[in-house]
N, C-alpha and C positions, 0 to 999 in steps of 0.2 A: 645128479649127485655122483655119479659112477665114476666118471672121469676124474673129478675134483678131489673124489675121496681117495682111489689108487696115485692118482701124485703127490695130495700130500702124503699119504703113510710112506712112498716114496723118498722123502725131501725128509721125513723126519728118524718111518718106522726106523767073624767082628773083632776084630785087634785088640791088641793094649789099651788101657786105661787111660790117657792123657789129663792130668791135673791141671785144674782150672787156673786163668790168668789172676796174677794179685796185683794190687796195685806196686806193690815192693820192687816187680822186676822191673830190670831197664829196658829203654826203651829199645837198645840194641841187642838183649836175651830177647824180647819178644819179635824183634823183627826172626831173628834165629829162627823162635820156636815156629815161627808162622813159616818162614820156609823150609821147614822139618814136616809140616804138614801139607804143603804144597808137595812134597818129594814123597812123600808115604801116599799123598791120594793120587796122585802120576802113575805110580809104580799099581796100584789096584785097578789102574784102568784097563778093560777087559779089551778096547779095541786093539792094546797091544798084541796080543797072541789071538791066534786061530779060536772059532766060539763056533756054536750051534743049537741053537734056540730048535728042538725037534718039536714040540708043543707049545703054544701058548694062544691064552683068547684073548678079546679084546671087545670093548663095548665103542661106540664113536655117536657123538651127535653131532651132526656140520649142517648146517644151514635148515636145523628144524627138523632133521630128521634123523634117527637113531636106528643104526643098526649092530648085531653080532656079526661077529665072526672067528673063524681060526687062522691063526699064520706059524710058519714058522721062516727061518731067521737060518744063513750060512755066510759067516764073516770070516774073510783073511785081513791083514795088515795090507795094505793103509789103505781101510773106508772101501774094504771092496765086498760087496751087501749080494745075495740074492735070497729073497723075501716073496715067500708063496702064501699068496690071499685065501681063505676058505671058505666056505659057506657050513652050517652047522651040522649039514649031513656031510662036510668031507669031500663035498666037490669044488675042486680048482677054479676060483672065478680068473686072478691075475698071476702072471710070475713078471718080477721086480728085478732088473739088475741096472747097480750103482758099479761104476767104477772110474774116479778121480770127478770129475766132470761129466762123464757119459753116461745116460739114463734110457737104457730101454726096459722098454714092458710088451708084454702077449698078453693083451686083456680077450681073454678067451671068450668071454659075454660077447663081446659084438664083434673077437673073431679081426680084431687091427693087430701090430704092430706097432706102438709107439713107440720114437727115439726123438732126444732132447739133449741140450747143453744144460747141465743143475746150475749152474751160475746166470748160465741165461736167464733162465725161467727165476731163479730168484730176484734179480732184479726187473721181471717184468709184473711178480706175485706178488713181491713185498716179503719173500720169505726169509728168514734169515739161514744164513749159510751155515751157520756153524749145527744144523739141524742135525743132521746126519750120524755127526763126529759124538753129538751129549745125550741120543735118542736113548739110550740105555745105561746112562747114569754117568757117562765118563764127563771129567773135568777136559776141557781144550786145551790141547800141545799145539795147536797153528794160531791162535788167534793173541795178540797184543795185552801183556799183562804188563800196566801200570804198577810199582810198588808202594807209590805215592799215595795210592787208595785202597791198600788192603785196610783191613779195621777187625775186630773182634769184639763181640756182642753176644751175651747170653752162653757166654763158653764156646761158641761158634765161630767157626775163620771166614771171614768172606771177601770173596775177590773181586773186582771187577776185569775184565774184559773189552777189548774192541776187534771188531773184524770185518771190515770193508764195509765201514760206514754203520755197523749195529754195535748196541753197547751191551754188554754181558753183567749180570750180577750173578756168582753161583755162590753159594749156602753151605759150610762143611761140617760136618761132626767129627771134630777130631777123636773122638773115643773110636771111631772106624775108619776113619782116613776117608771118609766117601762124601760125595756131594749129594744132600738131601735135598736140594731144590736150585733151583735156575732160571733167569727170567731173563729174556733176549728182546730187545727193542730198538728201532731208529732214535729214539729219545724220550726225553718228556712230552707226553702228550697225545705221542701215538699208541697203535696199537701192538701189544706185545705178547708173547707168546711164552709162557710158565710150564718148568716142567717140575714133577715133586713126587721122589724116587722113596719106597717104605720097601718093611719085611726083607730087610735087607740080608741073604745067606751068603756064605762062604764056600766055595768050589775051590778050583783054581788061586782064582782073583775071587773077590767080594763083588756079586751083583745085588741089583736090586727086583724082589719077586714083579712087587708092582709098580707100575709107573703111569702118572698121571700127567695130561698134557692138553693146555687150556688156553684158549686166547682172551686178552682184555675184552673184548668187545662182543664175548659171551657166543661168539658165531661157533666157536668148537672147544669139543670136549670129548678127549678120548683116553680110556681107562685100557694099559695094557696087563695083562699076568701070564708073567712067564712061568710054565708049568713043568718043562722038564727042558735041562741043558745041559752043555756037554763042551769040557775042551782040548778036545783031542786034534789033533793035525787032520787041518784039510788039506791035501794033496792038489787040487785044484777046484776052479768058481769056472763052470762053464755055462753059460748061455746061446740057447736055440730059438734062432726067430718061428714064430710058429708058420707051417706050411699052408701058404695061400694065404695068408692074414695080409689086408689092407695095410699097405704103411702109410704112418701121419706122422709128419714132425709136433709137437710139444710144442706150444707157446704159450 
């Protein structure tokens, strides 16, 4: 489970008021208002500016087994992650860096060095790509937005998505411009991966405290809470292979 659990968390780890739709408006004020809303939860996305996650726990069950742990979380623009694994007394099991494509890890347990291609490995996992970019609540700026299928339901905006072969549905609350939930799949039928973002506070940007992430097929389920963050300028994301660690490529 070790391996499997530091890749995925790899691949993955309140405003104005806005008045409900009536049937009165046109249909061309609602396309408007819906990319008014697209443009207010763009602009709250945290991936845009520098973050840092100094605390947060997490619960994960992946293949029948459930464990704790602490991480925390050091982001610049664009999608560039280093993400340190915990164990509940404070010792370092992994350190995680993402940047574009490029994924190493120092899994200090068994003392390797792992490096991988994220695109690779998603299409040999089945993972979907856009993991990375929505792990903490943000709507996707890369991935293919059809206008032909927005729709609004229950006062809610929702969009769908495509991105190299996965189809996106995310969830919005326009009373906070943010995405409360998110489901990534190859299609009907397969299995898909759901994320559903609550306790949502205001910083900077508007994050979400916890965040839940779950697959169709019930193999995983992991409960993050982010406990203390912070968005001040990161000056730089460096990573250090660890000394004497085996290296293994990722497949």
């Amino acid at each position: 489970m070790q391996k499997a659990l530091i890749l995925f968390l790899a691949l993955c780890i309140t405003g104005c008021r806005i008045n409900k739709f009536v049937a009165e408006k046109s249909q061309t004020k609602q396309e408007n208002d819906k990319n008014v809303i697209l443009a207010k939860t763009k602009e709250n996305n945290i991936g845009s500016i520098d973050f840092e996650i100094t605390k947060g726990n997490a619960v994960v069950k992946f293949e029948n087994e459930e464990r704790k742990f602490g991480f925390s979380v050091k982001h610049k623009p664009e999608n560039i992650y280093l993400i340190s694994i915990r164990n509940l007394t404070g010792i370092e099991g992994a350190r995680i860096f993402l940047n574009g494509d490029t994924l190493k890890i120092n899994d200090r347990i068994n003392r390797k060095y792992l490096t991988g291609n994220i695109k690779r490995i998603n299409e040999i996992r089945n993972f979907p790509v856009i993991l990375s970019e929505i792990v903490f609540g943000d709507i996707s700026e890369t991935a293919n937005l059809h206008d032909e299928l927005k729709e609004t339901n229950d006062n809610k905006t929702i969009y769908y998505q495509y991105k190299e072969g996965f189809a996106g549905k995310s969830v919005i609350d326009p009373e906070i411009s943010k995405v409360i939930s998110a489901t990534w799949s190859k299609g009907p039928g397969m299995n898909s991966v759901t994320f559903r973002y609550s306790n949502f506070k205001k910083g900077t940007k508007i994050y979400p405290e916890k965040i839940e992430i779950s697959s169709s097929d019930n193999s995983l389920l992991l409960k993050l809470l982010i406990t203390k963050i912070s968005f001040n300028e990161i000056k730089e994301i460096n990573f250090i292979p660890g000394e004497g660690y085996k290296k293994e490529e990722l497949k």
